[in-house]
C-alpha positions as CSV (number, residue, x, y, z in Angstrom):
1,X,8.5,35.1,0.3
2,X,10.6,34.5,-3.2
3,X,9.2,31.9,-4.8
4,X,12.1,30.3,-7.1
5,X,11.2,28.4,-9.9
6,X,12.8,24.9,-10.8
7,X,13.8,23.8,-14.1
8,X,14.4,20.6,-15.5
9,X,17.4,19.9,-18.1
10,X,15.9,21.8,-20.9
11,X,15.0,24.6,-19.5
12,X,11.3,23.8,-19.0
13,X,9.6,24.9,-15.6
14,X,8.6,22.1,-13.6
15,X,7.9,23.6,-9.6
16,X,9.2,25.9,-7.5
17,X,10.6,26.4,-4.2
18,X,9.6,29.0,-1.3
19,X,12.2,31.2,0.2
20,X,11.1,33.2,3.6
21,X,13.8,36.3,2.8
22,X,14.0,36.3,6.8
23,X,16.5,33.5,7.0
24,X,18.5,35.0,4.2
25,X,19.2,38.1,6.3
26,X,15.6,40.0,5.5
27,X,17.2,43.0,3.4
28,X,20.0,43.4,0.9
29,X,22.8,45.0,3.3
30,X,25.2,46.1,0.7
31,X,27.9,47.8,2.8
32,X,28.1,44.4,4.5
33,X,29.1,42.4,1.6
34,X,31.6,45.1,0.4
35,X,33.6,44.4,3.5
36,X,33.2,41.0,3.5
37,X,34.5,40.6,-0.1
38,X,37.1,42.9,0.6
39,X,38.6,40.9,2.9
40,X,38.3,38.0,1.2
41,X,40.4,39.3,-1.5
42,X,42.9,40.7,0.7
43,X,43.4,37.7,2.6
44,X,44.1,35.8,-0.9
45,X,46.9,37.9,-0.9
46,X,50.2,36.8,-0.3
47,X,52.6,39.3,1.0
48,X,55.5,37.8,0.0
49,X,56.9,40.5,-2.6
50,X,60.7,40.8,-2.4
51,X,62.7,43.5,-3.5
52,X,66.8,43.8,-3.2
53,X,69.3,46.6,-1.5
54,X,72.0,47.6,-2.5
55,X,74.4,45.1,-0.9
56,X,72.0,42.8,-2.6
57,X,72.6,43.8,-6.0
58,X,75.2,41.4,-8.1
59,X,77.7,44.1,-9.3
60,X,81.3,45.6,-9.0
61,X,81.6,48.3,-6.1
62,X,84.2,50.0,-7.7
63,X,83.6,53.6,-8.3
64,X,82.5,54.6,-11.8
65,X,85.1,57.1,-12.3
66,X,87.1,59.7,-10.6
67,X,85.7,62.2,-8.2
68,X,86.8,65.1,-9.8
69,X,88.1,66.8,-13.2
70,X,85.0,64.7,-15.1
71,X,82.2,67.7,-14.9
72,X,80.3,64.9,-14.2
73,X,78.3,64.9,-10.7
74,X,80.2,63.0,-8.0
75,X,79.2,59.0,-8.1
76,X,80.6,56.0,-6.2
77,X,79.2,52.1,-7.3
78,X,77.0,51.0,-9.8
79,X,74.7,49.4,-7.5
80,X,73.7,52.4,-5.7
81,X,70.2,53.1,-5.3
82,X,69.5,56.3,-7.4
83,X,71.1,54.1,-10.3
84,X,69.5,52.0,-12.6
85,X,69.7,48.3,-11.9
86,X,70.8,49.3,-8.8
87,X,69.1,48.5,-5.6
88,X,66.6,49.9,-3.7
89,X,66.6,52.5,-0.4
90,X,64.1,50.5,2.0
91,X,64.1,46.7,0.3
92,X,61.1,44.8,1.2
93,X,63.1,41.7,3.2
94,X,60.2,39.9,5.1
95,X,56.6,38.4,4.5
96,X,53.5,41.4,4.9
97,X,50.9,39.9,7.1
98,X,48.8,43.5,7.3
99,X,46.7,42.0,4.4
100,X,45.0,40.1,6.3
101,X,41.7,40.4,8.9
102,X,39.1,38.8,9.8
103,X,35.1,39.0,9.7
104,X,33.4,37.5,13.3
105,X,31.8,34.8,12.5
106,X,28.4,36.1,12.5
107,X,29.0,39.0,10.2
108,X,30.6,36.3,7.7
109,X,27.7,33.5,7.4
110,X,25.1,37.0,7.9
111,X,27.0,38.1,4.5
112,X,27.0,34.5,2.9
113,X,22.9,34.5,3.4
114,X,22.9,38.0,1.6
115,X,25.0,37.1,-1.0
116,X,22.4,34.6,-2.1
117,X,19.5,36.7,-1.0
118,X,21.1,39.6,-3.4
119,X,20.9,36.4,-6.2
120,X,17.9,35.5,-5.7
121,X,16.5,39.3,-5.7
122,X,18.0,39.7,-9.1
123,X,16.9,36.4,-10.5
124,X,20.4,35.3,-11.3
125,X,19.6,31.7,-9.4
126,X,19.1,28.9,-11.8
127,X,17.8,25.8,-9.9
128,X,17.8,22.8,-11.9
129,X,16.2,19.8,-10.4
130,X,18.5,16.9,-11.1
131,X,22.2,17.6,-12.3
132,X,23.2,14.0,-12.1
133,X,24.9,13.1,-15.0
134,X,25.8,8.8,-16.1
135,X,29.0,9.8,-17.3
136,X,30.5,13.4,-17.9
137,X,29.4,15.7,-20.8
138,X,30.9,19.3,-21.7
139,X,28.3,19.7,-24.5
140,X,25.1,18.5,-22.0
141,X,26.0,20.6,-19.0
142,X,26.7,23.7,-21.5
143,X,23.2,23.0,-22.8
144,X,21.3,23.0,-19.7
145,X,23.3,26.2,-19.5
146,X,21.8,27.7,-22.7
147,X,18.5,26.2,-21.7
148,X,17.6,28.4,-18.8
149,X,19.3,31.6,-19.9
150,X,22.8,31.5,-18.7
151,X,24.8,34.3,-20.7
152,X,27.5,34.9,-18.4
153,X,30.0,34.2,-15.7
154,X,28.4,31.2,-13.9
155,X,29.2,29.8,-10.4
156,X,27.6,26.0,-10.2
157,X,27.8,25.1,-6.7
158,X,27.5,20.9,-6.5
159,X,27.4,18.1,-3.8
160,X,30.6,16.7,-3.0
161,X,29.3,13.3,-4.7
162,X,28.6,14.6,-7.8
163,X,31.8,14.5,-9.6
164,X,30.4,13.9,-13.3
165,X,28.6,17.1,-13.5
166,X,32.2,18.9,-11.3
167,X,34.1,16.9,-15.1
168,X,31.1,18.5,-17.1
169,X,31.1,21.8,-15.9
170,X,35.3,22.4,-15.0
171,X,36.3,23.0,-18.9
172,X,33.2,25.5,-20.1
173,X,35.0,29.0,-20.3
174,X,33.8,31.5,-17.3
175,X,32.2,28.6,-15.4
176,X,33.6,27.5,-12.3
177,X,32.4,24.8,-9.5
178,X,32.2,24.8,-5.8
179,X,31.3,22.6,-3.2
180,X,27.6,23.4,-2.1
181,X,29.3,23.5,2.0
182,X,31.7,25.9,1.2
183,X,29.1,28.2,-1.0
184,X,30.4,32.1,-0.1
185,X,29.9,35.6,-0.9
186,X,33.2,36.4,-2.5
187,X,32.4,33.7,-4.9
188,X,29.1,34.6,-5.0
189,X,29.7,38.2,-5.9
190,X,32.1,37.2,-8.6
191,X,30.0,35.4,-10.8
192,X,26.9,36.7,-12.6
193,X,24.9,33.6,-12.1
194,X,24.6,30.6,-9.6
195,X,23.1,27.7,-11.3
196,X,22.4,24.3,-8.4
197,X,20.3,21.5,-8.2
198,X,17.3,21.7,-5.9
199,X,18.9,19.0,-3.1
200,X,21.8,20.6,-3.0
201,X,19.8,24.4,-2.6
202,X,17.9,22.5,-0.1
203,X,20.9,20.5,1.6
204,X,22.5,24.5,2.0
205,X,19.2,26.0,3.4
206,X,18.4,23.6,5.8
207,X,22.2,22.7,6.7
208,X,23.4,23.2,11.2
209,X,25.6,26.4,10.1
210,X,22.8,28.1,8.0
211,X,20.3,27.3,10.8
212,X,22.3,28.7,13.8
213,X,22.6,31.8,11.3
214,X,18.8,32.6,11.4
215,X,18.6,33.1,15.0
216,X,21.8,35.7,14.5
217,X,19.3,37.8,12.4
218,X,16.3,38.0,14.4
């Protein structure tokens, strides 16, 4: 059981909240959330890069000078591909879709449970337990920050309600926000910290998807 302590604005411990490691997957499986943040990146990938042939190439076809009596090596246009500027032997021509796969979608919520069981191994979950703010404030949300140790990249996952602390939080360098529903473990994995508000940890924990999850494990 991790018991996860709960801070209020500055920084102060106020209660805690019990985690049963079971629901969150029972063990760190590491080779799990390589492959699903590998694919995660690769699906972010476009595909569209373009490159040109030679009979894409602006530029005169006529041939650079005469075949013979030059010592020169034999050469025809200026757009040919061993030239530079000129174009290229196998031009790329079409959208690449081989970036992209796909996790089942039990391996995917398994790895979104690890991702914040790996968090919450290394202590690098920071629950506040109110981050409501009256009207935004860059200076508060960066001292609740600074409060409860946050020293690096920080990943502050929100209710969709709570826009004032989304304006607090969006302009604080290496700090980005996400929607507590959509919480994953590519986003996880790229941030050093997660910093949420209890009801919104809760909301997650208890939430349909994360409860159909926990039967997957056992």
């Amino acid at each position: 059981m991790i018991e996860l302590p709960i801070y209020d604005k500055k920084g102060k411990k106020v209660d805690s909240l019990k985690i049963d490691e079971a629901t969150l997957g029972g063990e760190v499986r590491f080779k799990l959330l390589k492959q699903a943040y590998v694919i995660t990146h690769g699906n972010q990938r476009q595909g569209s890069a373009r490159t040109k042939s030679r009979g894409m190439v602006e530029g005169s076809t006529r041939k650079i000078y005469r075949q013979k009596g030059t010592g020169n090596a034999r050469m025809g246009a200026v757009r040919t591909c061993v030239r530079r500027g000129g174009g290229v032997a196998f031009a790329k021509t079409r959208t690449r879709e081989a970036f992209r796969k796909r996790l089942t979608k039990k391996m995917r919520r398994l790895a979104n449970r690890n991702a914040l069981l790996a968090k919450l191994v290394d202590g690098e979950v920071k629950c506040i337990d109110s981050l409501d703010f009256t009207e935004p404030g860059t200076k508060q949300f960066k001292a609740i920050m600074d409060s409860v140790g946050i020293d690096r990249t920080c990943l502050v996952a929100l209710d969709m309600t709570n826009t004032n602390a989304a304006l607090s939080a969006r302009n604080l360098r290496g700090v980005d926000t996400i929607r507590i529903d959509q919480l994953n473990a590519f986003e996880l994995l790229n941030h050093r910290y997660l910093l949420v508000d209890r009801a919104s940890l809760e909301s997650f924990l208890n939430s349909e998807c994360f409860q159909s999850g926990q039967k997957e494990v056992a």
